[in-house]
Every structure is written in structure tokens, then in C-alpha cells.
C-alpha positions as CSV (number, residue, x, y, z in Angstrom):
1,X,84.2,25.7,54.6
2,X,86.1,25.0,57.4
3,X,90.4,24.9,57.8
4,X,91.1,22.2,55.6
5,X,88.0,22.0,53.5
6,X,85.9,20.1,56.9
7,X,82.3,21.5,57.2
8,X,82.1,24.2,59.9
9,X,81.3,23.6,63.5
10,X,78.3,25.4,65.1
11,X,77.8,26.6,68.5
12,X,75.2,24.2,69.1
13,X,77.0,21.1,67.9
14,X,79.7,22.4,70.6
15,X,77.2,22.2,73.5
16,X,76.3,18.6,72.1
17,X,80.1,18.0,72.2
18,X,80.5,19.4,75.6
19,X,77.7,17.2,77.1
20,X,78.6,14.1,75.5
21,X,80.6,13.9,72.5
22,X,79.0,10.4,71.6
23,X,75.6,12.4,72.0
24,X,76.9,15.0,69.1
25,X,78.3,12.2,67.1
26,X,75.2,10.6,67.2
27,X,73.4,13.5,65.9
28,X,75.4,14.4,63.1
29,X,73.2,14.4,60.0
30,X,70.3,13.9,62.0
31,X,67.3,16.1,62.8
32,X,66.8,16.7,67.0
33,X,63.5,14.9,67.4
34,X,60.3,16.8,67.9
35,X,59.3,14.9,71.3
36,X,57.0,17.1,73.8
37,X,59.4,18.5,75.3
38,X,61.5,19.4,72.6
39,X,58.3,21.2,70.8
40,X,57.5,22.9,73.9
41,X,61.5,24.6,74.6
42,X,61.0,25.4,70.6
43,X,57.7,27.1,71.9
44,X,59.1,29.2,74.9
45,X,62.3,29.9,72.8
46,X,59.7,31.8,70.5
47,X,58.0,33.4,73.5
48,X,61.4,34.9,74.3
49,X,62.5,36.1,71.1
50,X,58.8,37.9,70.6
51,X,59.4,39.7,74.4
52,X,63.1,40.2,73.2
53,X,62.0,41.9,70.1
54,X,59.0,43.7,71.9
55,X,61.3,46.0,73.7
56,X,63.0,47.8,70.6
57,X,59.2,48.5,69.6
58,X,57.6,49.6,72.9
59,X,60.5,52.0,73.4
60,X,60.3,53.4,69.6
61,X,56.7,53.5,70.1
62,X,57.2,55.6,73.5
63,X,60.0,58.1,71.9
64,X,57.2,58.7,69.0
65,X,54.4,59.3,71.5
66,X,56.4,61.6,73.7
67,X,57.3,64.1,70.8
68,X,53.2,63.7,69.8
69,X,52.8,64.6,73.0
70,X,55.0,67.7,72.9
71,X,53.5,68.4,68.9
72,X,49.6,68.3,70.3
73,X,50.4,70.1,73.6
74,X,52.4,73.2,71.2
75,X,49.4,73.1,69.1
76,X,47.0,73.2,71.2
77,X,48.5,76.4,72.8
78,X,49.0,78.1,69.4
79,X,45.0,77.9,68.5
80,X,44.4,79.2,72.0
81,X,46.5,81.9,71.8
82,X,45.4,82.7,68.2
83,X,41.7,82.5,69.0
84,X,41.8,84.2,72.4
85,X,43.9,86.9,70.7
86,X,41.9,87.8,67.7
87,X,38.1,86.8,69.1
88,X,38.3,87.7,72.5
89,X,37.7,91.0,75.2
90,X,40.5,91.3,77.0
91,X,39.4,89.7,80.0
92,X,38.0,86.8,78.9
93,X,41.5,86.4,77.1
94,X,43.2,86.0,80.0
95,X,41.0,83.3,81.6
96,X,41.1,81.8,78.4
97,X,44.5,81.8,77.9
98,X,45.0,80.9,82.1
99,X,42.7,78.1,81.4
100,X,44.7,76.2,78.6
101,X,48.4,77.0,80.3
102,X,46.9,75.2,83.3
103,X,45.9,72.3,81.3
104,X,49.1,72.1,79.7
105,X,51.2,71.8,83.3
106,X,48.6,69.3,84.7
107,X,49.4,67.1,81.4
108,X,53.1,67.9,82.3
109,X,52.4,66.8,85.7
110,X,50.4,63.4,85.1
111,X,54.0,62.6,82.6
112,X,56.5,63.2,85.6
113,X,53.8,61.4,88.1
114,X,54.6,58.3,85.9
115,X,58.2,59.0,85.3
116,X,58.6,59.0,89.1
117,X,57.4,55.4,89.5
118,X,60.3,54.3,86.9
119,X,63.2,55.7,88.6
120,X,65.8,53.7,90.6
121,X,66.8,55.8,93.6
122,X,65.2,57.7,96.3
123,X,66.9,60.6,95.5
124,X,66.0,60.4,91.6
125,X,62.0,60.0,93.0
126,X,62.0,62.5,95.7
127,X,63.2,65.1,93.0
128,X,60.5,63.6,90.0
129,X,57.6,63.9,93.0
130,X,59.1,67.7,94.3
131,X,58.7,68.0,90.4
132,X,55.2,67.1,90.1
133,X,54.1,68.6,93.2
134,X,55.6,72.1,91.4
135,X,53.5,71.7,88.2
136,X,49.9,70.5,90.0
137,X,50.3,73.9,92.7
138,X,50.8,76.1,89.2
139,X,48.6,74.6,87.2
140,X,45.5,75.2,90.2
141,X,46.6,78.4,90.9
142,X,46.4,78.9,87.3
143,X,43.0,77.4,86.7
144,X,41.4,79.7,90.0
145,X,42.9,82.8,88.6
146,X,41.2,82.4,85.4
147,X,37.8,81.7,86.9
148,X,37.9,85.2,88.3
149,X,37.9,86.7,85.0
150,X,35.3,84.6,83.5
151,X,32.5,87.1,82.8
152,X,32.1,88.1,79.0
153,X,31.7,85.6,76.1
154,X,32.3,85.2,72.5
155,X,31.7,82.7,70.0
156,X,34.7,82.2,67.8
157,X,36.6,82.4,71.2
158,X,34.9,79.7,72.8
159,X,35.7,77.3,69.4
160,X,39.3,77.9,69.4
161,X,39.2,76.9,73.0
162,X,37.4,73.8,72.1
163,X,40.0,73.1,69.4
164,X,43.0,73.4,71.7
165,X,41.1,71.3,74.3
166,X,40.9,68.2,71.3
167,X,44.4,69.0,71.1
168,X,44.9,68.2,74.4
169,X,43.0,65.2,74.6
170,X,44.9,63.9,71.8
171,X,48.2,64.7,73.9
172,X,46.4,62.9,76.8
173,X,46.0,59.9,74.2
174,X,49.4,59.4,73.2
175,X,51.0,60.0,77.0
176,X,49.0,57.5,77.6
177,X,50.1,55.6,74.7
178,X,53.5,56.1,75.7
179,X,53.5,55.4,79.3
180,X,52.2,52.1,78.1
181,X,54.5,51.3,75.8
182,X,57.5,52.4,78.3
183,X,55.7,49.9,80.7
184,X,55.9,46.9,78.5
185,X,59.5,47.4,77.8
186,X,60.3,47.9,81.0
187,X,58.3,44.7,82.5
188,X,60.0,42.9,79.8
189,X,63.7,44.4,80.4
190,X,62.7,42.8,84.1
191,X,62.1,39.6,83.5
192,X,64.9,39.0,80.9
193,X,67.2,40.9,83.5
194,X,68.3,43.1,80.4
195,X,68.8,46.7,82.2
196,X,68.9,49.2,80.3
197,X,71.6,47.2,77.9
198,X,70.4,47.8,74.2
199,X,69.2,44.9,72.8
200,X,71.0,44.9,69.5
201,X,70.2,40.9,68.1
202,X,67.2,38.8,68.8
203,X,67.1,34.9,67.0
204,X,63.7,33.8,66.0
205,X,62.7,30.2,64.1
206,X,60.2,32.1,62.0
207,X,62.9,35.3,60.8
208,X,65.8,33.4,60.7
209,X,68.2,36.5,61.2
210,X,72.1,36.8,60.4
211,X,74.5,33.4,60.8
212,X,77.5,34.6,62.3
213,X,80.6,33.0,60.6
214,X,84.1,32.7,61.7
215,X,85.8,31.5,58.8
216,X,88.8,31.6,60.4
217,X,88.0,28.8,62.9
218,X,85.4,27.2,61.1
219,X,82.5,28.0,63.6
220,X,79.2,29.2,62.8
221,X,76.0,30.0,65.5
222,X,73.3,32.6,66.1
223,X,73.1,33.4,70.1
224,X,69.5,33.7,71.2
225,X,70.1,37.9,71.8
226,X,72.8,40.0,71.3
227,X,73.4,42.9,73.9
228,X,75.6,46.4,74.0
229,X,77.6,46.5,76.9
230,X,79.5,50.0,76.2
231,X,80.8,49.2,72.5
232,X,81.1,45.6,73.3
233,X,78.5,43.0,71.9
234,X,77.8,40.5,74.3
235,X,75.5,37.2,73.4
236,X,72.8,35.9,75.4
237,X,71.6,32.3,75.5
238,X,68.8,31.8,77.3
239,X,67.4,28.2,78.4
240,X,64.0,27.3,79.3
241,X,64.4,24.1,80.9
242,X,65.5,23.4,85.0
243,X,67.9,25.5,86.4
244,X,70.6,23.8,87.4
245,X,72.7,25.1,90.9
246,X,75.9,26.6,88.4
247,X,76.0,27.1,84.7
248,X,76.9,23.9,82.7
249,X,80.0,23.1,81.2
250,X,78.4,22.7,78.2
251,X,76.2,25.8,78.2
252,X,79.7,27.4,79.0
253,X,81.5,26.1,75.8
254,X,78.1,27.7,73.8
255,X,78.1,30.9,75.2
256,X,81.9,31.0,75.0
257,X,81.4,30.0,71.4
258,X,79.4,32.6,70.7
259,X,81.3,35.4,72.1
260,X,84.6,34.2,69.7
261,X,81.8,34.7,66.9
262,X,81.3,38.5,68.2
263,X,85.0,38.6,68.3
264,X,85.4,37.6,65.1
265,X,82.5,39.7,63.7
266,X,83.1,43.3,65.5
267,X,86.9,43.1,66.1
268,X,86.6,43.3,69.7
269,X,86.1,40.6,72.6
270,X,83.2,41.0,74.6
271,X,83.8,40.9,78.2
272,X,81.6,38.2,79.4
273,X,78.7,36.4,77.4
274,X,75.5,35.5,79.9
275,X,73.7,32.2,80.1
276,X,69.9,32.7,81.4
277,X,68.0,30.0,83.1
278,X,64.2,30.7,84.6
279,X,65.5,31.1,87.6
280,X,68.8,32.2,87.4
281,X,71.4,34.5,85.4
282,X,75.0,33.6,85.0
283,X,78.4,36.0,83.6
284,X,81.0,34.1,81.9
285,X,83.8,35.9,81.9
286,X,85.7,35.7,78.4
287,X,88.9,35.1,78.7
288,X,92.3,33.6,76.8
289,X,91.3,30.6,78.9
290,X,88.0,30.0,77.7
291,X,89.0,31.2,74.4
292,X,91.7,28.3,74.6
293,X,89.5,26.0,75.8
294,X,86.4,26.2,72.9
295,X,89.2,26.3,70.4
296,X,90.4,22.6,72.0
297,X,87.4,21.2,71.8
298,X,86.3,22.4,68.2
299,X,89.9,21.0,67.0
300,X,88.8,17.8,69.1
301,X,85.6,17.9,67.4
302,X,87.5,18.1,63.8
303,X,89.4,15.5,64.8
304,X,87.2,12.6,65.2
305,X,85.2,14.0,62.0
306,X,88.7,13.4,60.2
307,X,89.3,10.1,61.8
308,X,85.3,9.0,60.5
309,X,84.9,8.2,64.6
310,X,86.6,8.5,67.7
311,X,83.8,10.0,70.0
312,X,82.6,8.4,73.2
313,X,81.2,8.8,76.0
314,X,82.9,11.1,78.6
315,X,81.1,10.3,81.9
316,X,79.5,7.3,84.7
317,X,76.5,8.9,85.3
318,X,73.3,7.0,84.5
319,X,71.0,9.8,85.0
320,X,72.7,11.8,82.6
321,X,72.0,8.9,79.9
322,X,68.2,8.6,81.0
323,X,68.0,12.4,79.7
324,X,69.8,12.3,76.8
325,X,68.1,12.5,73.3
326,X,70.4,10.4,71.7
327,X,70.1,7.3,74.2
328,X,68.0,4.8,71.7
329,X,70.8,3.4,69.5
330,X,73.5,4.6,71.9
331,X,76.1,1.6,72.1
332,X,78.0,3.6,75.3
333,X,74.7,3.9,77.4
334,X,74.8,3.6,80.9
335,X,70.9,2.9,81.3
């Protein structure tokens, strides 16, 4: 319970408040209605949370992959080695053993070909191509020198060399594998405009994950993501409907919520929170002012629940009253 034994306030009841308080007092006790366009925001809410979620398993899936990678590429060099060293004339050995080093620094190659395409600056590209440039001139020098020796042959040799190439094709398989996986993430990091923040929380209608609590001030939400910024935890809310020239005031008071929640939870403010539109991304600085201000209005909210009323309307706009989903029934409406 809330100070004084009142029920607690969530962050979404605090946007409702911030847009219109008659439109949250209105709604108390009552289920949001599940119009078109309510179903469909539910719907790309889910999409987000599911690309949200993605990128902590494509990058897990990538970190595995790339140590498979280094596992099949180390093995695949030990049966060489073992097999050209016990089965093989000497010559043919070194071929052999030519053959399968040059292998390995193409694979090594193809990785920092890719690896070059993800980095940021020109520097950090010109020195992942100077890189791959380096292990493709080795790896044919490598692969002509062993042709030259290629003149005796020996079964058991010629298996072991067939092993270690599976070997390699199973490396192949999971670089490929990862620089899939590192793709998806990344793509998704792009469009959510994430960086390379860790995403730390992700809110989904079908998981229901942790309700954060502040018992102290009675206020309860779950952001749609939480981020690391350093050691701070900063909350996302993302909207899916128009995007609007600034951030709301009433998106403000949610995301503002929701960092006082990550206060309350971790012990430390969070610099700013971030409101995401489609087409637009905004930092809300968290400040004693803001803090202030969310703190007002829940005590303004706690008032008129104590009073049993009290709430009205707080602007003259008749468009705004066309769009709310609280304007059947409304006694303050403007249209």
C-alpha cells in the first residue's frame, strides 16, 4: 500500500493524469477499451519487446559461434598436423600442412572482411581492410607454396586432411552463423537507436516481468526497456502512435516516473530517461525539478482519490477531447 494505506499509483495512471486528469479519473476501475487502435499499439508494443529481447539472443548466439569458430578451426589443425605427421613423406607433409594453414587465414580473413563493414570510423575500417588484405596475401602465398610440393600420396594422410577440412566447414558454418546473428542485433540496435547500451529490461504482455515498486512514494510501473548507461539504469518508453513535434508533457511525467522507480530500485538516479516515437527519440534529463514535479502530481493524484473527486478537465482544446478514450460519458467534454 501506499502512504497512508491509499492504493499505489502507477506510471501509467500518471500519464492519464498528465493528459487529462478527468480522463484518469474516468478510468479508474475500468479496463482501456480494446478499440482498433488500441489492439493494434498492444500489437506493435509486442513487436518491440520481441526485437528488444532479440538483441540479448543474437549477440549470445554470436559470442557462442565465434568461440565454435575458434574450437573447429584448433581442431581442424590438430588432425592435420597429427595425420600429416604420422602418415605422411615429408614433402607431401608440408603441402599438407601449407594447405590447411592457408585455409585457416582465408576463414580468418572472410571474419575481419565482415567485421570491417561493422565498424564506425574510417580509421577503425581502413585498419580491419589493411587487416584482411594481410591474411588473403598469406593465405595464397601459402596455398601456391604447397602446390609445389604436391607429388607423393598416402592414404591415411589424405583422410586426416579430409577430417580437418569438415572441420573447417563446420567453422565456415558457425562464422556464418555468427555474422548473422551479429547482423540481427545490430539492425535491431538501429532501429530502436539503442547503441551499444546493454539492454538490461524488456516489458512484454505475454512474460509479464518484474513490477517495480516504490513503497516509499506509493508508485508502481514497468518501463517498456531498461538500458545501462555506465552503472546507471535508464528506462525506455517507446510509443507507436504519431510523433508529435516535442515530447509530451504527459509522456514526460511517465518517463520521469519511471526513472524515480530506478532510483528507488538501484540506489542511484539515472541521468536522463528516453521517450521513443517512430520517428523521433527524445532525452529527459532527470532532475530535482522533474523529480519535484512527478512527486506534485502523484500527491495531486492522492488527493482527489481522498476527497472521492476533485479531478477535471485541465485544458480548451476540442481536438484533444475528440481523441481521448474516455470522451463517452465525459461530463467536461469539449466535443
Amino acid at each position: 500500500m501506499a502512504p497512508g494505506g491509499s492504493p499505489p499509483i502507477s506510471a501509467g495512471d500518471l500519464e492519464k493524469y498528465g493528459y487529462c486528469p478527468l480522463n484518469w479519473w474516468l478510468s479508474l476501475g475500468k479496463a482501456d477499451g480494446l478499440g482498433p487502435e488500441t489492439i493494434e499499439g498492444e500489437r506493435r508494443h509486442e513487436e518491440v519487446a520481441a526485437e528488444l529481447k532479440g538483441i540479448e539472443v543474437h549477440e549470445v548466439r554470436a559470442r557462442e559461434s565465434e568461440r565454435t569458430v575458434m574450437y573447429f578451426a584448433v581442431g581442424a589443425s590438430i588432425v592435420a598436423l597429427l595425420g600429416m605427421g604420422f602418415f605422411t613423406p615429408a614433402t607431401f607433409q608440408v603441402a599438407q600442412i601449407l594447405v590447411v594453414v592457408a585455409l585457416i587465414w582465408i576463414l580468418a580473413a572472410v571474419f575481419f572482411l565482415y567485421r570491417a563493414e561493422t565498424l564506425v570510423t574510417p580509421e577503425q575500417k581502413l585498419y580491419a581492410e589493411r587487416t584482411v588484405l594481410l591474411f588473403s596475401m598469406v593465405a595464397a602465398i601459402l596455398a601456391s607454396v604447397a602446390v609445389s610440393f604436391l607429388a607423393t600420396n598416402h592414404a591415411l594422410a589424405q583422410a586426416a586432411v579430409v577430417a580437418a577440412l569438415v572441420w573447417l566447414i563446420g567453422a565456415s558454418w558457425f562464422l556464418y552463423r555468427s555474422m548473422r546473428s551479429l547482423e540481427a542485433a545490430r539492425t535491431a540496435r538501429e532501429k530502436h537507436r539503442i547503441g551499444e547500451s546493454e539492454v538490461r529490461y524488456v516489458d512484454s504482455e505475454g512474460e509479464k516481468p518484474k513490477l517495480f515498486v516504490s513503497k516509499r512514494h506509493g508508485l508502481t510501473g514497468r518501463p517498456d526497456a531498461v538500458l545501462m548507461a555506465g552503472e546507471a539504469h535508464v528506462p525506455v518508453e517507446v510509443k507507436t502512435g504519431r510523433t508529435p513535434r516535442g515530447p509530451l508533457f504527459s509522456h514526460i511525467l511517465q518517463i520521469a516516473a519511471y526513472c524515480l522507480l530506478m532510483e528507488e530500485e538501484y540506489g542511484r538516479p539515472p541521468p536522463y530517461g528516453i521517450i521513443r516515437y517512430e520517428g523521433a527519440s527524445h532525452e529527459i534529463e532527470y532532475n530535482e525539478d522533474l523529480r519535484t514535479l512527478v512527486l506534485g502530481k502523484i500527491g495531486e493524484m492522492r488527493g482527489a482519490l481522498a476527497r472521492g473527486g476533485g479531478a477535471h478537465r485541465n485544458h480548451n482544446r476540442p481536438g484533444k477531447c475528440l481523441g481521448c478514450s474516455r470522451r463517452e460519458g465525459c461530463p467536461e467534454r469539449l466535443a
